[in-house]
C-alpha angles and dihedrals in degrees: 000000000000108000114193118202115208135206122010094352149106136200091283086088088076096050092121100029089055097058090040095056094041102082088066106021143054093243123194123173115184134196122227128238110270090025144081103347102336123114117273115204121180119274086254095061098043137029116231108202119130091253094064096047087051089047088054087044099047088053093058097061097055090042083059084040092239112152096154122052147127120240141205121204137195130192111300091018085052086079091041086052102048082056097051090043084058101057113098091211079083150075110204107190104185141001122211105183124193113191088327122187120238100166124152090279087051096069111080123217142272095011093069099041079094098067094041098058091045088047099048087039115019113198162078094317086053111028089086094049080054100052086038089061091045098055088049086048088062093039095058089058093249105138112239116180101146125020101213128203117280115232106253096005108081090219108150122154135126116261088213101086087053097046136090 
């Protein structure tokens, strides 16, 4: 089990989620760089976007060895997560989410491009970039049982149709 703090957090937030899941998990809570005990370099030595911390992340778990795991993210570590989720390099099992981000900076590209097109322009040209997405949603493992409204967007249809 990963479990990802958010803002302004570290992995202390854990501190009694983390004995009380070990009994049972593999449980690893990182800090991210600049936070808790990490290191923390200037912003001119290192460049803090979420793709980056992912990266980090991402490093550490092949470092553990750990390609298949479920996570729980909270807040800042939702959108390091997604990406993570993303990466085909690995097998997410599971996501437990906990007021997790998914702001515009959230939404890694290219995966969500998709989306995007069919919710500035809905029909027939992006309906199939959008059922496309859908079926690799699902293939990914990522339950999807009701797409919502995106803030914003407008976007509002129901996944069925597209799952298995």
């Amino acid at each position: 089990m990963l479990l990802l703090h958010g803002f302004p957090s570290s992995s202390h937030m854990f501190r009694h989620l983390v004995p009380a899941l070990a009994d049972d998990y593999h449980v690893i809570a990182t800090d991210h760089i600049g936070y808790g005990h990490s290191a923390m370099p200037k912003v001119d030595a290192f460049d803090y976007t979420l793709d980056n911390l992912a990266g980090i992340t991402a490093g550490l778990l092949n470092q553990l060895g750990m390609n298949r795991f479920a996570m729980y993210v909270h807040d800042y570590g939702a959108p390091i997560g997604w990406r993570l989720a993303l990466d085909p390099s690995f097998d997410v099992s599971a996501i437990i989410s906990q007021s997790g981000n998914a702001y515009m900076e959230g939404f890694a590209k290219p995966f969500w491009d998709d989306l995007f097109a069919y919710a500035t322009n809905p029909g027939r040209d992006t309906e199939p970039g959008l059922a496309g997405l859908l079926v690799e949603v699902v293939e990914l493992g990522i339950a999807v049982r009701v797409l919502t409204a995106l803030d914003g967007l407008g976007v509002g249809m129901q996944a069925e149709a597209f799952l298995p």
